[in-house]
N, C-alpha and C positions, 0 to 999 in steps of 0.2 A: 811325768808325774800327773795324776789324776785325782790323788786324796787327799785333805786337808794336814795328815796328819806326816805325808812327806815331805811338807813344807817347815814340819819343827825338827826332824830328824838331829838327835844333838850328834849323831857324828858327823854329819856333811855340814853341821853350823860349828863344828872343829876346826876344819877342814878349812872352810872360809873365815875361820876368822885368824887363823895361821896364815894365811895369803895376804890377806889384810897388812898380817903384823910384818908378813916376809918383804912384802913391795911397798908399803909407805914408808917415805923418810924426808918429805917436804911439808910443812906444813900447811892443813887445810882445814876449812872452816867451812862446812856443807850444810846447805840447808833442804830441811824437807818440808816441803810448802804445805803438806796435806796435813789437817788435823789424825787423819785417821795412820797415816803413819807417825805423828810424833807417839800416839796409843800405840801401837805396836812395840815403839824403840823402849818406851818406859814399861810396858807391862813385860817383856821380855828380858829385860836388862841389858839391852844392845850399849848403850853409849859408855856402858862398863868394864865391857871386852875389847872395846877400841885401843889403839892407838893414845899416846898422853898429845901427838902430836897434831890430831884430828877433832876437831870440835864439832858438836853437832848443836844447830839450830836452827828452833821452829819458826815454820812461818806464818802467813795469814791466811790459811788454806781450813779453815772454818766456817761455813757462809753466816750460821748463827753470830759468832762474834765479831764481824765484819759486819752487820746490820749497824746503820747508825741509829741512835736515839731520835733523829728526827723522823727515822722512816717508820721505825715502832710506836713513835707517839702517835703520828697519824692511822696506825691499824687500829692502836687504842683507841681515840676516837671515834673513831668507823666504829667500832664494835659499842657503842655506847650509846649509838642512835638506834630509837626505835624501828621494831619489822626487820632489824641486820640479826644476823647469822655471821659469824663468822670461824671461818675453820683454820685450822693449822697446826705441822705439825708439833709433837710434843717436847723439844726443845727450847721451843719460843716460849711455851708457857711463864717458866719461871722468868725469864733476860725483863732486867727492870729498867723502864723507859725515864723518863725526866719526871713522869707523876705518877710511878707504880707499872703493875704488870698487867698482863694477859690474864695473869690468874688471880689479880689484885679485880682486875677489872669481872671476871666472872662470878665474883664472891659476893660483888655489889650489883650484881643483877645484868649483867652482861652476856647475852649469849654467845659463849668464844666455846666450840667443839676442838675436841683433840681428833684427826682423821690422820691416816697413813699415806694415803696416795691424792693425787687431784680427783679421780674416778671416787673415791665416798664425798669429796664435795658436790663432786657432779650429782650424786644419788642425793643428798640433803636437798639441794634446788629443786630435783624431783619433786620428795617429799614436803617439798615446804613451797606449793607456789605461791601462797601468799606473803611470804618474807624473802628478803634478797638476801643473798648469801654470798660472803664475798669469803675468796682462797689466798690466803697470805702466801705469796711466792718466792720462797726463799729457798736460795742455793745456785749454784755453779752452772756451769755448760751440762752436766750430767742430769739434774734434774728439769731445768728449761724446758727441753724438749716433749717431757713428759705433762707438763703445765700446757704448755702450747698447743700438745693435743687436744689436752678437756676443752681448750677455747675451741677450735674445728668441731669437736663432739658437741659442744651447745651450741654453734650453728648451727649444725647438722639437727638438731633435735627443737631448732628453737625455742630453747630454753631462754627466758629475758629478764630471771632474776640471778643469773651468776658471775658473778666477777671477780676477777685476780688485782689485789695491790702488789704487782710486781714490782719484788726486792732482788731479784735476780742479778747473778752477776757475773763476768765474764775476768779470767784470770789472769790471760797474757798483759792488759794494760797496768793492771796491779803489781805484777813482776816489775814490769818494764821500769816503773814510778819507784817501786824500790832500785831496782840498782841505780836509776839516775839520779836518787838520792845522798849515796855513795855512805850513807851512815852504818851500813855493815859491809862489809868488803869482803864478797865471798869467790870460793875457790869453784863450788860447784853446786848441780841443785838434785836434788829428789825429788822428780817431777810427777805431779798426780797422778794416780793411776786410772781411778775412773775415769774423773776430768779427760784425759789422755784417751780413752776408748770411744769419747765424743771427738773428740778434736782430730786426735792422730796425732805424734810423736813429732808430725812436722810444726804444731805450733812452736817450739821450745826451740827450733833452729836458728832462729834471729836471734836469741838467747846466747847461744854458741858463738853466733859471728857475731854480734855486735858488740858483745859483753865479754867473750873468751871464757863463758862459762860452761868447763862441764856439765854434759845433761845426761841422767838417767832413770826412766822412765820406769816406777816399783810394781809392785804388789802391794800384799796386805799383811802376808806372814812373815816372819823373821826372816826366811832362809832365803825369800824376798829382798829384803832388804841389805841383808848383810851382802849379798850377793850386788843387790846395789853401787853400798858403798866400796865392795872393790875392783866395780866396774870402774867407780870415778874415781881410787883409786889412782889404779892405771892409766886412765888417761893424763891427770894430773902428775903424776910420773915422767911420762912421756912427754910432757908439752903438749896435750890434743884437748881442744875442744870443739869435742861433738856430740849429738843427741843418739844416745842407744837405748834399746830396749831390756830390759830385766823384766818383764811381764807380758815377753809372745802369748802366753793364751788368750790374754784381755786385750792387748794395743797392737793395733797395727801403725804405719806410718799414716795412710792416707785416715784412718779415724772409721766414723758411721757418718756419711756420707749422707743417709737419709733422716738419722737424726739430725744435723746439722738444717737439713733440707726443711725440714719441720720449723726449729725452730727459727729461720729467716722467713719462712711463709707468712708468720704468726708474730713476731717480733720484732724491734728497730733498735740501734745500738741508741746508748742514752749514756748522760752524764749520768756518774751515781757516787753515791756519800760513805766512802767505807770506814770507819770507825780506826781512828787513828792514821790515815793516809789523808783524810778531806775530799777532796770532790777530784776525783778523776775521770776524763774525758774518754768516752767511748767504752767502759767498762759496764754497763749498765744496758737492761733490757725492760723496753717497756711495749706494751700493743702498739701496732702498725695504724697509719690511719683507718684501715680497713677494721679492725677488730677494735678501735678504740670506745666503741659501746660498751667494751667488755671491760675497760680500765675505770678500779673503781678509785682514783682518783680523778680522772675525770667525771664521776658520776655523783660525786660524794663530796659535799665542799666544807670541809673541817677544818678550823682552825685551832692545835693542841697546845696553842702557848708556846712562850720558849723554851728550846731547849735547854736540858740542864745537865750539866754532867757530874757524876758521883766525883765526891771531892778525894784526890789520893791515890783514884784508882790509876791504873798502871797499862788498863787492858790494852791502848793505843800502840805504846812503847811495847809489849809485848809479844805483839800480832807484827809489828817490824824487825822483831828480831833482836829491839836495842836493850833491851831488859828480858833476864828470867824471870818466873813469876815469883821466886822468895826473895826477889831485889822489891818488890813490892811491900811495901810498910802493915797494907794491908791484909794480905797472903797469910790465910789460917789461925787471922787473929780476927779481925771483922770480917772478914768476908772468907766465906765457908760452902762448900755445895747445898747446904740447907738455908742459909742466910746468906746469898748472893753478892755483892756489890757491883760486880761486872759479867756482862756474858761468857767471858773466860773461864768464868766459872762454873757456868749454869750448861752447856752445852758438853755432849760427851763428848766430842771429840776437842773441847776446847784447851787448851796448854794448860791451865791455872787446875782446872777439874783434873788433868791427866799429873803432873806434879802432882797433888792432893790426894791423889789415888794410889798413883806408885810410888810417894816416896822422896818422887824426883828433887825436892828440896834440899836432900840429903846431898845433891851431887853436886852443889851450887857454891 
């Protein structure tokens, strides 16, 4: 297959999803960790053609709603000192911190730009050497490396007012923290697909063996997915857990080897604060001592006050899987995609925005 549009084919998503119906008859409760595939399941109406016996559940696979309010209060601040610049991208704008937002803080005189990539931060620092410019780093194993480079590029260029508040985060120890939590008890995972193109399909093996959880590694489009589910299917059928692929064009086993390379050049594993998990060990990425000129919390000495969390919100329980978002009290009565409460909400590929979009509520 080569075109976007043989990925929707409604007969070959017939087909699978007759297989589906033909080989499940145990109960299973599968989660797909990636925001961008829970979008897929609700804008297509996958979890409707299921099985009554198969449950599907999202996970924390959003890096926006997994930012914790401590980490955003401090970009807020940063961004509120004079001569800063700060970029980032459009996501983050609306996610409201303990004393307002990104775009709360731009309105009051804050210079916070909306950029695509690290490369227009890097060009901003160009254009602006007399104000330092700091790149808000957020997101997974997939975008890291891309961050990691701009730091080598301003060596490389001697640039000495750019800096990254890396929020970066790394997925397997996240996983890992859910199931040892044992608060949702699942049968199998839908493992990232990007993420997966960095890593290689061998991170999610320890998954298999130590957890006995079926692994299978998506895509993006239905025919992706459904295809997914009755890879894990089958194996949960059979008694097997192991890590396979449904996304040979994008994942290999061994991953990008030189992405990977990049970003351990550039980076050090760090404790980090995922929203609704707490502080987990080794899941976090921050500059090496070598590049720590470039970390603009060590450049930048802010203190944002305490943290505060929206009262009611749900987004924690959410992102673990333990609540849908219309268990939520607040869910499309306060808290809305235009009037926020939680990052769940605010971010496109977040569960709360994606319910809210397709419907999903209805299913609840």
């Amino acid at each position: 297959m080569k075109y976007v549009t043989e990925f929707r084919d409604g007969d070959l998503a017939r087909r699978l999803i007759e297989r589906i119906h033909k080989t499940s008859r145990k109960p299973a409760r599968l989660m797909e960790f990636c925001g961008g595939h829970t979008v897929t399941i609700f804008r297509h109406g996958i979890r409707k053609v299921l099985p009554e016996n198969i449950e599907m559940v999202s996970g924390p696979g959003c890096p926006v709603c997994v930012t914790a309010n401590a980490d955003l209060d401090r970009a807020i601040a940063i961004a509120r000192l004079p001569r800063v610049i700060v970029t980032t991208f459009g996501d983050m704008f609306k996610v409201p911190g303990s004393y307002g937002s990104l775009q709360q803080a731009h309105a009051q005189g804050a210079d916070v730009r909306m950029v695509y990539s690290p490369l227009d931060a890097l060009r901003t620092a160009r254009d602006n050497p007399g104000r330092m410019v700091v790149f808000l780093g957020i997101g997974f194993e997939t975008t890291a490396p891309t961050v990691a480079a701009s730091i080598l590029q301003a060596e490389k260029e001697g640039l000495e007012n750019y800096f990254v508040h890396s929020m970066h985060k790394v997925c397997p120890p996240a996983l890992r923290a859910l199931a040892d939590s044992g608060e949702v008890r699942l049968s199998g995972l839908i493992c990232p697909g990007h993420v997966s193109a960095i890593t290689g399909s061998q991170a999610w093996v320890p998954f298999a063996k130590d957890y006995g959880l079926s692994c299978v590694v998506s895509g993006f489009e239905p025919l992706d997915v459904l295809q997914a589910v009755w890879m894990l299917v089958e194996q949960i059928e059979q008694g097997r857990s192991e890590v396979e692929i449904a996304y040979r064009r994008g994942v290999t086993f061994e991953g990008n080897a030189h992405a990977r390379d990049v970003m351990a050049q550039v980076f050090m594993p760090c404790e980090a604060d995922w929203r609704g998990f707490g502080r987990i060990p080794g899941s976090g990425l921050r500059p090496s001592e070598r590049y720590r000129r470039f970390d603009a919390l060590e450049v930048f000495d802010v203190d944002p006050g305490p943290v505060v969390e929206p009262a009611g919100c749900q987004c924690g329980a959410v992102l673990r899987g333990v609540v849908s978002p219309p268990e939520c009290a607040l869910f499309r009565t306060v808290c809305t995609p235009e009037d926020p409460v939680g990052p769940c909400m605010v971010s496109s590929e977040g569960s709360c925005s994606t319910w809210y979009q397709f419907g999903g509520d209805l299913e609840s």
